[in-house]
N, C-alpha and C positions, 0 to 999 in steps of 0.2 A: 566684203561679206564678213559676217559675224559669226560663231561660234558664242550659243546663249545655251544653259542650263536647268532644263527641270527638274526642281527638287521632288522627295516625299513630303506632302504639306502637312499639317495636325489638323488631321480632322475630327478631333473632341478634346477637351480641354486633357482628359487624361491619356489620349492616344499618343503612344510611344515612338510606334512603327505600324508599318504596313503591308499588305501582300497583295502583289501584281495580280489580281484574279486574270485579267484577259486586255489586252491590247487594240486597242482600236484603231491605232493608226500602223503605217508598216516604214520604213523606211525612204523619203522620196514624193511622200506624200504631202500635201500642201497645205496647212492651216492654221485660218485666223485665231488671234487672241481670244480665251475664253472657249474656243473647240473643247471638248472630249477628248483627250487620249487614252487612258485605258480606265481600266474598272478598278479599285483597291478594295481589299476587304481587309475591316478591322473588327473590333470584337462586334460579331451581330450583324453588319451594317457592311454594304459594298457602295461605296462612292466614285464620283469619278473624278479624275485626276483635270483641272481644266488646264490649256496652254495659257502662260503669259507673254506668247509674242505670236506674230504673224511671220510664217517662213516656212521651210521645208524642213521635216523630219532628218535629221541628219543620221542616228543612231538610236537606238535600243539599249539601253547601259544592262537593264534590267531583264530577265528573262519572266515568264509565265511563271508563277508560282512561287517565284524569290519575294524574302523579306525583308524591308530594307524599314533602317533608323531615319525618324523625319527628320529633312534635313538631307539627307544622302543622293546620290542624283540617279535619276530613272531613264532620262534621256536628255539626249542634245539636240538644238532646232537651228538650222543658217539661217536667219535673217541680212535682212540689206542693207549697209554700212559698218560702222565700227572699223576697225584694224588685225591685222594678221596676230599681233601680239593675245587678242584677247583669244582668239583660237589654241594656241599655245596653251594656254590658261585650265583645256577642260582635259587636256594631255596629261601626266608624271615626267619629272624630268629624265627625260633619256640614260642609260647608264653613259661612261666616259664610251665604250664602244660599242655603237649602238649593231648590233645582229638583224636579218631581216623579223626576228622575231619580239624585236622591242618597238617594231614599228607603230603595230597597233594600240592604241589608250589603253593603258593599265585597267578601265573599267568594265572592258569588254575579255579580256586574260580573266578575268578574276572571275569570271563562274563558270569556267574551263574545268578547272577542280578548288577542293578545298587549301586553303593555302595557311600553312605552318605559320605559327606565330615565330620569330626569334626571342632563340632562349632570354630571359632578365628583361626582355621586351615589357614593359606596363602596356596591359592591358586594361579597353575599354569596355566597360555594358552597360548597357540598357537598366532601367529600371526592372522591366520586364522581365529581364532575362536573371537579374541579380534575383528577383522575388520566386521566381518559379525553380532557380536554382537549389535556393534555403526552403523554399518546400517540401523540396521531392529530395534533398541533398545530394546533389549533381557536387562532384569538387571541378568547375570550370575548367581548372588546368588542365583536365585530363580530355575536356572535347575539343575536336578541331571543329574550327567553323565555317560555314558555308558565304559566311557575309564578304562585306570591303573591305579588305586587305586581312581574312580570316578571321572576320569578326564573327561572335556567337551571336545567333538571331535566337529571338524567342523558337521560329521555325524548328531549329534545330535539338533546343533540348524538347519542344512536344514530341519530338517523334523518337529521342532515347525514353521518355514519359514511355508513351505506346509500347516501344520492346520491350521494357523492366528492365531491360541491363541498365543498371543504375555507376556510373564509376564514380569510385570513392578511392579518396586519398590512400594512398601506400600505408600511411602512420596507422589509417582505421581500420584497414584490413591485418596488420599486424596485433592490432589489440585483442580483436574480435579473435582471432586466433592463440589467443595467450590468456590462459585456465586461469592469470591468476587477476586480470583486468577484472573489471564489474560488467552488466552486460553493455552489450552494444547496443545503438541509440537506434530508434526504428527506420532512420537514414539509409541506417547499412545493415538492415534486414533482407534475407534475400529476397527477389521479388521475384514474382510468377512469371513464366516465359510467354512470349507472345502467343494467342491462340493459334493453332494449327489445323485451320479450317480444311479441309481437302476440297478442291474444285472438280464436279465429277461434269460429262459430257451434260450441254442444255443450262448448267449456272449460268446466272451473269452476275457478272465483276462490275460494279459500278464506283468509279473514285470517287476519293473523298473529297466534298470541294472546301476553299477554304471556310466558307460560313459554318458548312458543317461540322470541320475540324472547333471552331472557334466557339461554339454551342457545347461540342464535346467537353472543352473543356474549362469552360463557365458554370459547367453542371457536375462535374469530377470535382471543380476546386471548391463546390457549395456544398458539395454533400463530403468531404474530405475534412474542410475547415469547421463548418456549422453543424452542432450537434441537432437532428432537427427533431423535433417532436409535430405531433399531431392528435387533430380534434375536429368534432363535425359539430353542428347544430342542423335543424329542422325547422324552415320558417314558414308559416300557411301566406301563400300572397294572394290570395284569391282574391280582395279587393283590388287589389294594385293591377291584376291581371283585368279585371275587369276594366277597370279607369282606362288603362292605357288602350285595351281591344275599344272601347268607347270612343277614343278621340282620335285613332290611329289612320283612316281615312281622309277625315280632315285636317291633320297634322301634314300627312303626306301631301295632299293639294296645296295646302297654304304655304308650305316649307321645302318641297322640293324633297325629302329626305324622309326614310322611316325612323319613327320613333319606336327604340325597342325596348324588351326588358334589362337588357345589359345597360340602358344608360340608367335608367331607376337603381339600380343596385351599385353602379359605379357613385352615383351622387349618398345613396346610405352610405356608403362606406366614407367617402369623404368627410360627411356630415360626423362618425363616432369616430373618427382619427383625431379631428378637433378637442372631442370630448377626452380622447385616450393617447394622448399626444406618442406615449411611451412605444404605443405600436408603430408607429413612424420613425422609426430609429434605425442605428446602424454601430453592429460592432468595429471597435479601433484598436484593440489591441488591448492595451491600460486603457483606454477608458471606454464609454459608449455616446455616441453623437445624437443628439435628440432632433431633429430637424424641423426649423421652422414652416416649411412651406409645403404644400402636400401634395406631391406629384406624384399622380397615379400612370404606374407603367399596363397599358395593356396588350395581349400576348396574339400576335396577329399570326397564320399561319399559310405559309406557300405546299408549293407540293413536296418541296425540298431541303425546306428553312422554317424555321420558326424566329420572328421579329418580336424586339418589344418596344414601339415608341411610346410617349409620354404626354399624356396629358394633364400639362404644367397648370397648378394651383387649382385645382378641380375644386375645392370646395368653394371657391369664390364664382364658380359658375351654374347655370339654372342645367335641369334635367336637358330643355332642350342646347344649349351650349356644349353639356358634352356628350350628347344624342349626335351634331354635328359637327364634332372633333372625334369622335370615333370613327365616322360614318369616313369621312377625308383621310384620317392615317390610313385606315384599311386600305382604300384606295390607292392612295402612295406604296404599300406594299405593296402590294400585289401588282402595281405597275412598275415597279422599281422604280421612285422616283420619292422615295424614301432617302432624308437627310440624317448626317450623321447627331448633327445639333437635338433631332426631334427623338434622340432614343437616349439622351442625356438627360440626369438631375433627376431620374426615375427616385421615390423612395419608400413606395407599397406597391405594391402587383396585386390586379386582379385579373384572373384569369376564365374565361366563357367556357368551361367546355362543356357545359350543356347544347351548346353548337353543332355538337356531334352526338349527342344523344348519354353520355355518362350521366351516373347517377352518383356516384362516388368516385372521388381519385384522391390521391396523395402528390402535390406539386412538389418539385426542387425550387428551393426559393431561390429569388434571381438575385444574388451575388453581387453588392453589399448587403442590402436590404433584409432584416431581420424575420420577415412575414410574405405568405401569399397566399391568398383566398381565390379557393378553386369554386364557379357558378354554378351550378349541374343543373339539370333541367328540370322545367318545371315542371312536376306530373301529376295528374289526378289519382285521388287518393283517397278509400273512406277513410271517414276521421271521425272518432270519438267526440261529440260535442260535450258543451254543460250542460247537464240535465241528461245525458245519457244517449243524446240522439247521435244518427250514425249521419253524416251528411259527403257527398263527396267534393273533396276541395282541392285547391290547385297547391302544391307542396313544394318544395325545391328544398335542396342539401347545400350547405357552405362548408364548405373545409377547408382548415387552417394548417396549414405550416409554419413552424417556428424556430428561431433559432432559438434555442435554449441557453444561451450564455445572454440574450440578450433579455430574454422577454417568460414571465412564470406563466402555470398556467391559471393563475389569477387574476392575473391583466388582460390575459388572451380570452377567458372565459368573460369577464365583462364584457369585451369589448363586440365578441359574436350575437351577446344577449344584446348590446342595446342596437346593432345592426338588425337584429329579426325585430325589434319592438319598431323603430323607423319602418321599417319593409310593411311589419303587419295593418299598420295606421295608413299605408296609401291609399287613401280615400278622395273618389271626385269634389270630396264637398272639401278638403282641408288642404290638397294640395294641387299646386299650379308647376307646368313643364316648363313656364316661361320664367 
């Protein structure tokens, strides 16, 4: 018998680590290559972990809700063959005298509690953990950590994030208290104490799970990093509503799928991102990334998550194409069967929420991405004609968010106008779904 190891795998080119959302398998349990063992959630997106061997569950390295570096082991499976040696291998070696308490694998001790790093010890992290650190200015040394061998997880500074006890180096807190230093850096500003809800008889307490943590904070670090401004316009689609009520029965027959207003509005948008390429960009720091290829992320929502998958190169496809790439992500939401791949290379956002009946909102743009264009619903409206006639038409709001370091409101403002001029022209006689 064998002793084989399941890593944390990368489930997106920029995914670091990952968090055990929930366990599928239990110990003892018997499954082939490619099975399900548990759920992982990383930023947005819960995947599942598949086996690469056929055998019995051996252990659990990893608990419910630990974050572990890809790469790191989650669990161990006995398979049939191999040698005793390779078993040895998923162990630490024994101290010289082993206690009945060195018997079990170091990786199962080690979420017992948090475990001290040794002083002059060079320490490891994450990309994740290094970036969120210089954010928020966390000084490392000062947290223990909950990982392998007391490693810091991203896990771990979210939720000093969440308290506001921020620690900071001895040297900072010395300065900031010495009248004759300059001020102190907003690092080590104090920060507000956690709220102190009181829980009274009939609350309910509902956890945080990790998507929702993970949404938390992809919307903290957008609206924290990205200065954001805002603008609306007002586009009449009265023709366009018409065209599409016109062929919508027999789209549906022929096509299996409805044809909505969301995919007309996803394709304008597409169509002036070409024309306004600048709106398709992403800040870097020193510089800004202009992107070649135009993938529109759309904002799908559960009862208790909000997803954004991506519908890659959108302007290179007809209304109906991404009529039928909407219709399918939804579906993957909503049934969890949503890839981590399909929520990657997003680089505009638009988002329906005339779905729920809004007529105006203000979006958090999704983080890189410089813009997001909120739908709102389409609603009947008198409207001033030319020539002074009043007539009532079908109206809808777009609203813009922008990062203002990356995008004026120069570019922003063309770029709405020629969206409502595409939108206003959808006419049966000039445009085809196919």
């Amino acid at each position: 018998m064998a002793i084989e190891q399941i890593k944390m795998p990368q489930l997106g080119e920029s995914v670091t680590e990952g968090t055990i959302e929930k366990w599928l398998v239990k110990p003892g349990d018997h499954v082939n290559k490619y099975d399900a063992l548990a759920e992982v959630n990383t930023d947005k997106v819960t995947a599942e972990v598949p086996s690469s061997f056929t055998g019995v569950i051996k252990e659990l390295i990893a608990n419910e809700g630990d974050t572990l570096a890809v790469g790191e082991i989650v669990c161990t499976i006995e398979t049939e063959g191999g040698s005793s040696e390779e078993i040895v291998q998923v162990k630490e070696a024994a101290p010289e005298e082993p206690t009945a308490e060195t018997v079990k694998p170091a990786e199962v001790q080690k979420h017992a509690a948090p475990v001290e790093r040794e002083k002059g010890a060079k320490a490891r992290y994450s990309p994740a953990v290094l970036k969120i650190s210089q954010e928020h200015g966390i000084d490392l040394s000062l947290v223990t950590g909950t990982g392998n061998e007391g490693r810091i997880t991203r896990k771990d500074l979210l939720k000093i994030v969440e308290s506001g006890e921020i620690p900071v180096a001895k040297v900072e807190q010395e300065a900031v208290s010495t009248p004759s230093q300059v001020a102190p850096s907003s690092a080590s500003a104090p920060k507000p104490a956690p709220a102190n809800v009181p829980v009274a008889v009939g609350d309910i307490e509902i956890p945080v799970t990790g998507v929702r943590k993970a949404i938390a904070a992809n919307m903290l670090r957008s609206k924290h990093e990205a200065p954001h401004a805002w603008t609306m316009i007002e586009v009449d689609v009265t023709s366009m509503v018409q065209y599409r009520d016109s062929i919508k029965n027999d789209f549906k027959q022929k096509e299996g799928f409805n044809v909505t207003y969301f995919a007309f509005f996803v394709k304008a948008v597409s169509q002036a991102l070409k024309e306004f390429p600048m709106m398709n960009s992403m800040w870097a720091g020193d510089k800004i990334v202009q992107k070649k290829d135009i993938n529109i992320s759309i904002a799908v929502a559960t009862e208790d998550a909000l997803y954004v998958p991506v519908i890659k190169n959108a302007d290179e496809k007809t209304i109906k194409g991404i009529g039928r790439e909407v219709n399918e992500l939804a579906s993957k939401v909503r049934s969890g069967k949503l890839k981590s791949d399909e929520m990657q290379g997003g680089t505009f956002t638009v988002n329906n929420t005339g779905s729920f009946g809004s007529v105006q909102s203000m979006g958090i743009i999704n983080y890189p991405q410089a813009a997001i264009l909120q739908v709102e619903s389409i609603v009947k409206r008198p409207v001033i004609m030319d020539g002074g006639m009043i007539a009532a038409r079908d109206m809808v709001n777009l609203c813009l968010s922008l990062d203002h370091r990356v995008l004026d409101g120069l570019v922003a403002g063309r770029f709405l106008a020629r969206v409502k001029e595409i939108l206003e022209n959808i006419t049966k006689e000039n445009t085809s779904v196919y």
